[in-house]
C-alpha positions as CSV (number, residue, x, y, z in Angstrom):
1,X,9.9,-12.2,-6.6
2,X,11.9,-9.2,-5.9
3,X,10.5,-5.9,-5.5
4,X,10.6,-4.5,-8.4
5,X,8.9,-7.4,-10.5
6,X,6.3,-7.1,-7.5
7,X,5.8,-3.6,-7.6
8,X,5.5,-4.0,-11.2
9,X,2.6,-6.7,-11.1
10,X,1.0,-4.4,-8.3
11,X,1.1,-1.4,-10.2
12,X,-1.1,-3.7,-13.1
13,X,-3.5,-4.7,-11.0
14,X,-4.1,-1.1,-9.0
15,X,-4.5,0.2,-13.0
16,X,-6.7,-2.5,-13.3
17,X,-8.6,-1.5,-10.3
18,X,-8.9,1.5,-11.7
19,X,-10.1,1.0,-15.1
20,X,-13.2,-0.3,-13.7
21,X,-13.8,1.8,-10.6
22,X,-12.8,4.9,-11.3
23,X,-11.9,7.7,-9.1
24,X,-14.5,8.8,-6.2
25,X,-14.8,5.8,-3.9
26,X,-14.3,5.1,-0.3
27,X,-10.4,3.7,0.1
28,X,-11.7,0.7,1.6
29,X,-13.6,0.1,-1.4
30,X,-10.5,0.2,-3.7
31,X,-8.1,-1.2,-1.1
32,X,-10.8,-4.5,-1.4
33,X,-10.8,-4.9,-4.9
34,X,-7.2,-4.3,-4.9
35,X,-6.4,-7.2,-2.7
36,X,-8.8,-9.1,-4.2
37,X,-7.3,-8.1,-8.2
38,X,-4.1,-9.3,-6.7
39,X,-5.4,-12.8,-5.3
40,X,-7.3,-12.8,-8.5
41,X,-3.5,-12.6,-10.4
42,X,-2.0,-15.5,-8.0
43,X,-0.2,-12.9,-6.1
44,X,0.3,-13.7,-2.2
45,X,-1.3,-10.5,-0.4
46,X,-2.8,-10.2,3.2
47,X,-5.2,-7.1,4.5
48,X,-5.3,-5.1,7.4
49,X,-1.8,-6.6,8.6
50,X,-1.8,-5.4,12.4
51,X,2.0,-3.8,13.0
52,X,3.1,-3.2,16.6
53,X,4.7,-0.5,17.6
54,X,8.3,-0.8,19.3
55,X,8.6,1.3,22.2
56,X,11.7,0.8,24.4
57,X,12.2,-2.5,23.5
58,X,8.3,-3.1,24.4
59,X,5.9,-4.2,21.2
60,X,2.4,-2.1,21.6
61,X,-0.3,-2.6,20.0
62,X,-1.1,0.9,19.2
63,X,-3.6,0.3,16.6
64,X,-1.8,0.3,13.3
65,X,-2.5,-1.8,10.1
66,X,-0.9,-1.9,6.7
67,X,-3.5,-1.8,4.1
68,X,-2.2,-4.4,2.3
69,X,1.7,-6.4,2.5
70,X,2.4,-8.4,-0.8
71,X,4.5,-11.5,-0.9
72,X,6.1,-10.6,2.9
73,X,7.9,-7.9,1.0
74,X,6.2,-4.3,0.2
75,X,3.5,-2.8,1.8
76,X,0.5,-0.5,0.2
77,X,-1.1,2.5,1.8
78,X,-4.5,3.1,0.1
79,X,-5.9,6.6,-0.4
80,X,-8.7,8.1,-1.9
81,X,-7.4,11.7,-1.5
82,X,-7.8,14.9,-3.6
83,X,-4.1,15.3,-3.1
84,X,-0.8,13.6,-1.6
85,X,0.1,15.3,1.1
86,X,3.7,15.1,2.6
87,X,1.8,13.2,5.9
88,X,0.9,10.5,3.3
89,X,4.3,9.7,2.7
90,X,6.2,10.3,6.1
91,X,2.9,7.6,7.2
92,X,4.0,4.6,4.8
93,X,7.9,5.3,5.2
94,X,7.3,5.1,9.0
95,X,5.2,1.6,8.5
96,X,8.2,0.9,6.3
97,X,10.4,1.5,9.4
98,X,8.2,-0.4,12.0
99,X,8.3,-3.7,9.8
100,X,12.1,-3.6,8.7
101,X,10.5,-3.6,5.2
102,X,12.3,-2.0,1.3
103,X,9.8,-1.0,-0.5
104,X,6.4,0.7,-0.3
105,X,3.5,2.3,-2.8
106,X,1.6,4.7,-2.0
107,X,-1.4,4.8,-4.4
108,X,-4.1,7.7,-4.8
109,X,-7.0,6.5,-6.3
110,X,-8.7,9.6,-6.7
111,X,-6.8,11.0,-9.9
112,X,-8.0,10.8,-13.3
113,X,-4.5,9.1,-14.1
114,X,-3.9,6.2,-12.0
115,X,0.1,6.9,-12.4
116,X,-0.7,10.5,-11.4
117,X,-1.6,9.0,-7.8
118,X,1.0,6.4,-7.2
119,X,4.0,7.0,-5.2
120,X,7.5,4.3,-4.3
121,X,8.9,5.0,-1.4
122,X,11.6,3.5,-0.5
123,X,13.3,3.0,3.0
124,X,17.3,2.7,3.0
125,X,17.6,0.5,5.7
């Protein structure tokens, strides 16, 4: 799949998500049912993805994990904010960076409007 159709069959399932949780939860809680939606839809998704850091030529492990990388190809930052702040998005594009990867989402589940909370960011490699 490229990334559009996958960012398309993520953005289903996140609405999904959603639907039935509503805003007001803990972003682990949605970032489970989220990976667990996706599974649910035959879509290949892994959780808590460690990604090294590259400093000098050295990989550190300094900690970081992407919420959740779908088919090898975009990666999801979770929040359950009251509002996207500009850190939220310099966060994912820098995890889009460290992993050479396209295409990111960042999705706010703490709107009324799912589409309200979702954000692509794209890295122009």
């Amino acid at each position: 799949m490229r990334e559009n159709q996958i960012s398309g069959k993520i953005i289903g399932a996140a609405i999904e998500v959603h639907q039935q949780l509503g805003p007001g939860l803990l972003e682990t809680s949605y970032q489970h049912c989220l990976y667990h939606e996706l599974l649910k839809r035959g879509i290949r998704v892994r959780k808590e993805v460690p990604l090294p850091l590259v400093y000098k030529g050295e990989k550190l492990d300094a900690g970081y994990r992407l919420d959740l990388f779908v088919e090898d190809t975009v990666i999801i930052e979770v929040k359950a904010v009251d509002v996207l702040a500009p850190i939220h998005k310099a966060q994912i594009l820098t995890y889009l960076k460290l992993n050479a990867s396209k295409l990111g989402l960042l999705i706010n589940f703490n709107t009324i409007l799912l589409k309200d909370g979702i954000q692509r960011v794209v890295n122009n490699l």
